[in-house]
Structure formats: C-alpha cells, structure tokens
C-alpha positions in Angstrom: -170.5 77.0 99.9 -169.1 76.8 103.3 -165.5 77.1 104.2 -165.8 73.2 105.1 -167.4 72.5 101.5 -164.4 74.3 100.0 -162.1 72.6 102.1 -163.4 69.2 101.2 -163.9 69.8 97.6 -160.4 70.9 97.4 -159.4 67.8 99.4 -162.2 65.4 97.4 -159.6 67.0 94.0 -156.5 66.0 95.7 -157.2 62.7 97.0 -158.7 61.4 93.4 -155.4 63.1 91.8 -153.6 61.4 94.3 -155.5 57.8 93.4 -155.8 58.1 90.0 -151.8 58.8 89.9 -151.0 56.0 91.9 -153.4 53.7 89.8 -151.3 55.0 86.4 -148.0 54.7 88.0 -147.8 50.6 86.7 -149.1 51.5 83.4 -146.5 54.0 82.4 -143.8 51.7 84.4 -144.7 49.2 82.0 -144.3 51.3 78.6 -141.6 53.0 79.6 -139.3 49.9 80.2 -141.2 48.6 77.3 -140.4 51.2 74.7 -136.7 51.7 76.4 -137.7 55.6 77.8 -134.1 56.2 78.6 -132.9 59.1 80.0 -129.3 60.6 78.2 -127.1 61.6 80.6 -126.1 65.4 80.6 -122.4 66.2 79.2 -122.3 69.6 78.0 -123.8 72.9 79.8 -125.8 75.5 77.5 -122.7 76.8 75.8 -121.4 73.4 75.1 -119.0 73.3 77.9 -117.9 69.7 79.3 -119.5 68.5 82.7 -117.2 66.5 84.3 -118.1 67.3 87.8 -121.8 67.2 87.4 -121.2 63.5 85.3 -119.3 62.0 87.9 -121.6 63.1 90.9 -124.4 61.4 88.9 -123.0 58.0 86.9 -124.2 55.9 89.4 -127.7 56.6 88.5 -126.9 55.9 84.8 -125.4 52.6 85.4 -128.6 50.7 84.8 -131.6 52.3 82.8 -133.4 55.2 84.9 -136.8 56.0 82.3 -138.1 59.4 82.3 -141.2 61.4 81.1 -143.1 60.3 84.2 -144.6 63.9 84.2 -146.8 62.1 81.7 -148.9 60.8 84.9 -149.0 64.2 86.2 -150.4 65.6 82.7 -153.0 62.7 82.3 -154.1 62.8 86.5 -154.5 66.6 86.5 -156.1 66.9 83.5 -158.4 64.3 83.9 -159.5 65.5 87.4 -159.8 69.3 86.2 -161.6 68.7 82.9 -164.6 66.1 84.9 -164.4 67.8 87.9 -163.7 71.3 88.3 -163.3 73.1 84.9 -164.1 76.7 84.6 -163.9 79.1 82.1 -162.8 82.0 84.9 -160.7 79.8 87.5 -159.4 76.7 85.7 -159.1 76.5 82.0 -156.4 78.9 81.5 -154.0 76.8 84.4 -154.9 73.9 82.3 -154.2 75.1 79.2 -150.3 77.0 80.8 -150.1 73.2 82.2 -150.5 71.3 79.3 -148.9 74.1 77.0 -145.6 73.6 79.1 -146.0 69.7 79.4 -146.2 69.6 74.9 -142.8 72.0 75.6 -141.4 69.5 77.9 -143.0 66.6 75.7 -141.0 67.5 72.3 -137.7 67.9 74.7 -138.2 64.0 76.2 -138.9 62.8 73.0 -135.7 64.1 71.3 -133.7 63.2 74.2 -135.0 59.1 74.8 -135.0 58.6 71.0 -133.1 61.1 69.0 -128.8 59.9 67.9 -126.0 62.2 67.4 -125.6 66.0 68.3 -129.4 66.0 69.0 -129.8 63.5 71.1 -129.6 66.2 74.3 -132.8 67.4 73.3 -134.3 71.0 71.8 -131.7 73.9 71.7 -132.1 76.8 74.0 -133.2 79.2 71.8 -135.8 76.8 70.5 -137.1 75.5 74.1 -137.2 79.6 75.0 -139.3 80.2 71.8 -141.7 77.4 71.9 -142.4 78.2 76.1 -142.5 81.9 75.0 -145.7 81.8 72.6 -147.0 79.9 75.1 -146.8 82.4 77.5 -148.0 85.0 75.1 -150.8 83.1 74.1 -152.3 82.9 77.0 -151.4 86.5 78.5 -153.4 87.6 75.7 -156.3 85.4 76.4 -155.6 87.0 80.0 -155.5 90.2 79.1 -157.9 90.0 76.6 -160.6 87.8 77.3 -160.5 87.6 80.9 -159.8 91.2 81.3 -156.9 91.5 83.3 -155.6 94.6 83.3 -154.1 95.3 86.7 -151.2 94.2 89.0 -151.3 93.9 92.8 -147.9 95.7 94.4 -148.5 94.0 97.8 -149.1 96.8 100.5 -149.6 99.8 97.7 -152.5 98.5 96.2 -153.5 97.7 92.1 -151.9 99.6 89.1 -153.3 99.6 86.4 -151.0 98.6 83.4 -152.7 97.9 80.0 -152.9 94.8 77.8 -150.1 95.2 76.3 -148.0 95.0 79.3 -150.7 92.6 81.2 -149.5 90.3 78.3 -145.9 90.6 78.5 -145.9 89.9 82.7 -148.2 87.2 81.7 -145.3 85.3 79.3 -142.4 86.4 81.9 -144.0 84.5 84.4 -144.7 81.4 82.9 -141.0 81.5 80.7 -139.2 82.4 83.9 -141.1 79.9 86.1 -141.3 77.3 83.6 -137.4 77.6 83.0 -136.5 77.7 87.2 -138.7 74.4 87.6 -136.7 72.8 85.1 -133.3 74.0 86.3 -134.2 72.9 89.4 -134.8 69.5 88.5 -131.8 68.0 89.0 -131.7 65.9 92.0 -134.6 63.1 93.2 -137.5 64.8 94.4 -136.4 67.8 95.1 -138.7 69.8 92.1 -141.4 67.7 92.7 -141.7 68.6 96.6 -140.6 72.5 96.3 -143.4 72.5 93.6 -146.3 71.1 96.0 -144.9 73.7 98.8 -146.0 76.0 96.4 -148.9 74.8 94.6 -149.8 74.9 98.2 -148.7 78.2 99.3 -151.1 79.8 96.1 -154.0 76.9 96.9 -154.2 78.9 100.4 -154.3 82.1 98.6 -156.8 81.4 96.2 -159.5 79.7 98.7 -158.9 83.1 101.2 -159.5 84.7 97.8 -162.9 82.9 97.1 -161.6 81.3 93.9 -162.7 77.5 95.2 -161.9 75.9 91.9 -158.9 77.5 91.5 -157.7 75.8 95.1 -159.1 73.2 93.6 -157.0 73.0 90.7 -153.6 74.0 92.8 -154.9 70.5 95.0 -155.3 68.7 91.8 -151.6 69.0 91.3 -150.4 68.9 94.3 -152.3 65.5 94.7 -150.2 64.6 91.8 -147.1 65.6 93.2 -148.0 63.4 96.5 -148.0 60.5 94.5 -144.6 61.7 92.6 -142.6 61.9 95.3 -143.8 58.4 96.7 -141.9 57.0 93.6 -139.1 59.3 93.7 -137.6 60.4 97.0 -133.8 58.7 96.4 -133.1 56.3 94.7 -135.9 57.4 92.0 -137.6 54.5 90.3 -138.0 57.4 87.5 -138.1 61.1 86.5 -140.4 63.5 85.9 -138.3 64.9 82.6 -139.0 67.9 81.2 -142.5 67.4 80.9 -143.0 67.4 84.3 -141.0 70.5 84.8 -142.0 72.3 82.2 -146.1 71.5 82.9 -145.3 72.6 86.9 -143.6 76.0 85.7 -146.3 77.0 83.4 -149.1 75.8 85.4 -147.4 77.3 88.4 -146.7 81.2 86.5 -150.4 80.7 85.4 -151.8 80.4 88.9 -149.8 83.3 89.8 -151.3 85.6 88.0 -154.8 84.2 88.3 -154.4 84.9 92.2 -153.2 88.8 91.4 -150.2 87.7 93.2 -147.1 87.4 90.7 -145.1 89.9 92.7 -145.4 87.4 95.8 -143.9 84.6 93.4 -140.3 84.9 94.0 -140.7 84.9 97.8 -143.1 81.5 97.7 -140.5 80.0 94.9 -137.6 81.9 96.1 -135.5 78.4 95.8 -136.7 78.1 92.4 -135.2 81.7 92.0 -131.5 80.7 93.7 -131.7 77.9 91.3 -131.9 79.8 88.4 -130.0 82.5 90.0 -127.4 80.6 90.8 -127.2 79.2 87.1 -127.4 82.1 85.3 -124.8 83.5 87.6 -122.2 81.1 86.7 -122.8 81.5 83.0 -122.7 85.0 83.6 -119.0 85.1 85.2 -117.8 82.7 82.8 -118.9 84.4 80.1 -117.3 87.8 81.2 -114.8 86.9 83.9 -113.6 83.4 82.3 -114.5 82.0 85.8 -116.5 79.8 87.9 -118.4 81.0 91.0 -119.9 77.6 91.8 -117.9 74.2 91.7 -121.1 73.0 89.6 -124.3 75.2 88.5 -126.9 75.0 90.0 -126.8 75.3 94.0 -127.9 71.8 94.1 -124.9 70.6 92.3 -122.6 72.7 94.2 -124.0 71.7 97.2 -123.3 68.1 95.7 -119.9 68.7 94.9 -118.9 69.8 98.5 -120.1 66.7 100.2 -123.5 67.7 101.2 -125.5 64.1 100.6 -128.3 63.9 98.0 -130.9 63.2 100.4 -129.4 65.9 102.9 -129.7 68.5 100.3 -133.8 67.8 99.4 -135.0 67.9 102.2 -133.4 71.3 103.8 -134.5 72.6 100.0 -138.1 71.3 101.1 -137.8 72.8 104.6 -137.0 76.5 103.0 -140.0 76.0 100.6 -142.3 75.0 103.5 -141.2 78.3 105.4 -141.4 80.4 102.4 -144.7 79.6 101.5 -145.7 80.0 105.0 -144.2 83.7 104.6 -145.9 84.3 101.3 -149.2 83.3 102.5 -148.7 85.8 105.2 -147.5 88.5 102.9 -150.7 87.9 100.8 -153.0 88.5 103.8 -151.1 91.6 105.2 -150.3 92.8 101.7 -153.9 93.2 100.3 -153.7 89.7 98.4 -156.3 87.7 100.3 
C-alpha cells in the first residue's frame, strides 16, 4: 500500500465516521429529549465540598434542559466504522475494546446521574469510577502484555527497555486510568475535551501511519471523524454533552493508542493540557487537604480561568491552540526520538 492509499484509507475512515455521526445526531436528539437525558448540575467537589463558584459560573446553562450522554454517537460511529472496516487483531481490537471499556465506565456514571434521586443522583463514587476504569486497564495490559507480547518501553532518544509483563501490565492500566480520568476532568467547558482530544487523536494518527501501522491511523481517524462532528454541535452554546461516556471512551481509547504506538512517554507532551487539567485539580485538593487552602479560585484551570473573566469561548480555543502546537511538538519528538 502506497503512502496515498494509506492516506486515503485513513481519510475514507474519517469521513464515514464523520457521516455516519452526523446522520445519528437527530436520532439521539430525539431520545434524549424524549426520555428527559438531563444533566444534574455539579454541587459538591470529590470530598463533598460546596461549589458555589463553579455553580454560579455555569447556571445559565442549567436554566433550560441541556441532555447529555451524546458520547453515545461517538461509541456507536466508531465502533461501527472499526468493526466493518478496519478491525484487526494486532492494530485495532484492543483501542476498541479500551474505547468501549471506558464508554460502559462512563455509561454506568450517565445513567446514575440523568435518572438516579437523592445522595446518588451525582453519579458513581470515586473510589468506585477508579475501580471499575482500573480492571479495565488491567484487563487489557494483560492482553497487552500477554497476548500481544509487549514487553518493552520506548524512552525517546535512549532507545527500548525491556520491562516484563508484570510491569508492561501495570504502565498499560496507568495510562488508560490516568488518561481516562484527565479527559474527563477536562470536560468541563463546551467543546473544549472534544477538540484537545482530536489534536491528539491526531498527533498519535501521524505517528502510527510514519510507523506503518495503517489501521491503527485508521482507527485514531475514526475518532477523530467523530469528534469533527462533535464539535459541530457543541462549540458554545452546546446543543448537548458528551458526559462521561464520551470522556471516559476518549481517555481509554486515547491511553490504548498510546501504548500501541510504543509512545506512552510522549503522552504528557501531546496531552500536556489534559495533564494541567488534572494537575491543576489534584493540586487544589492537595493544598486543601494539607494547607486548608485554595490555590485556584475554582479547580480545574478552565474554571479558574472562568472565574477571572477569561470568556468561555476565549478559553477553548487558546486550550485548542496549545493542543495543536503540542501535538505538532510530539510528532516531532517521535521522529527525532526513535518513535517513527
């Protein structure tokens, strides 16, 4: 297969993921204003602290019903495209399965949070979310490890090390928990996880076709075909959300094709807003756990940003403008690095 083949079977992917989207976009309009998918505002953080910052930044967009769970369209488009298309037992499978293993995480969350009453209405603990997205993670860096033989990690510009199963596995889980959890932090304002995600989809597409692994670019086009048609609907003011299934499905999917491209170490600097999202998060829980105070107005940057005046649509797009550059820089680090 050429270079122009891969390029336009990549693009073929993208463009039907993009379509297809698009096409389901009425249908889960329609069910979700018919079965009243309602997102519950946020009051309390992780350690049950009040929000009264965050909850006044964002009541206007609770006024009226805003439905979420419309990373449902991104779970049925992607998988739909992969499994016809472009499924693989080497390239694609296990980024489908870390997709659709993060999307049931985010799934059970939704559900809990449109339909559940009382205390639970928020949706799954903490602990609970972490353990569910954890065996995930396992699972499949055992199946990594295991199956596909994985044994190694690139250190860009040293060369590969060879670190065991064992270990293989647990890089494997800390990559999709980590990435899975910084997606969904990050997802707090309209379009702005949904864009920093297709910068990075992208960033790792670029890798994998330098890399040979065609239907692996293939699969990072699939989503970020998806993500086109995302944004379309949610640049401000959103007609919906994604919800946690969305986030959690891009995380996992996104940790997954990391490690399939032998380039995990070159994550934080193609997500590195996803990491000063969670950075900034755990931070603040950090110093008020041990200092009693607050280092942002609001956690995470977004909010903070928020809170000081910066406009919604002012802070998304310099957020997208620092994800285009650093996956720009991470491609190049891959190629100069030994990656590609």
């Amino acid at each position: 297969m050429s270079i122009n083949e891969e390029f336009f079977h990549g693009f073929l992917l993208a463009l039907g993921s993009f379509l297809f989207s698009m096409a389901l976009t009425p249908f889960y309009t329609h069910i979700a204003y018919k079965y009243k998918f309602w997102k519950k505002q946020k009051k309390t953080t992780v350690d049950g602290e009040a929000l009264p910052i965050m909850s006044k930044l964002h009541a206007h967009k609770f006024k009226h019903v805003f439905p979420t769970m419309a990373g449902l369209i991104g779970v049925i488009a992607v998988t739909a495209v992969t499994w016809i298309f472009n499924l693989d037992r080497g390239q694609t499978w296990l980024p489908l399965v870390g997709f659709l293993g993060g999307a049931l995480v985010g799934a059970i969350d939704d559900v809990i949070n449109v339909f559940g009453s009382g205390r639970g209405a928020a949706g799954l603990r903490g602990p609970v979310k972490f353990f569910l997205i954890s065996v995930v993670g396992l699972t499949l860096g055992w199946f990594f490890a295991v199956k596909l033989g994985w044994t190694s990690i690139l250190i860009p510009f040293v060369g590969s090390i060879e670190v065991g199963t064992l270990i293989m596995t647990l890089i494997f889980a800390f990559a999709v928990v980590s990435t899975s959890n910084a997606v969904n932090i990050t997802d707090g304002l309209d379009g702005l996880s949904g864009g920093l995600a297709m910068m990075s989809y992208g960033a790792y597409g670029v890798i994998a076709l330098f890399q040979g692994n065609i239907l692996l670019f293939g699969f990072c086009l699939t989503v970020v075909g998806w993500l086109l048609s995302y944004i379309w609907f949610n640049v401000p003011p959103a007609r919906f959300m994604m919800g946690d299934t969305g986030s959690f499905a891009l995380g996992a999917g996104l940790g997954v094709v990391a490690m399939m491209t032998n380039s995990f170490l070159l994550l934080p600097v193609i997500g590195l807003p996803f990491v000063v999202e969670a950075g900034s998060s755990l931070l603040q829980l950090t110093s008020k756990k041990l200092f009693h105070h607050k280092i942002f107005i609001s956690a995470p940057l977004h909010h903070h940003l928020e809170a000081i005046g910066w406009g919604e649509a002012k802070i998304v797009m310099r957020f997208w403008i620092i994800a285009g550059v650093c996956a720009i820089f991470g491609v190049f680090l891959a190629a100069a690095g030994g990656a590609i």
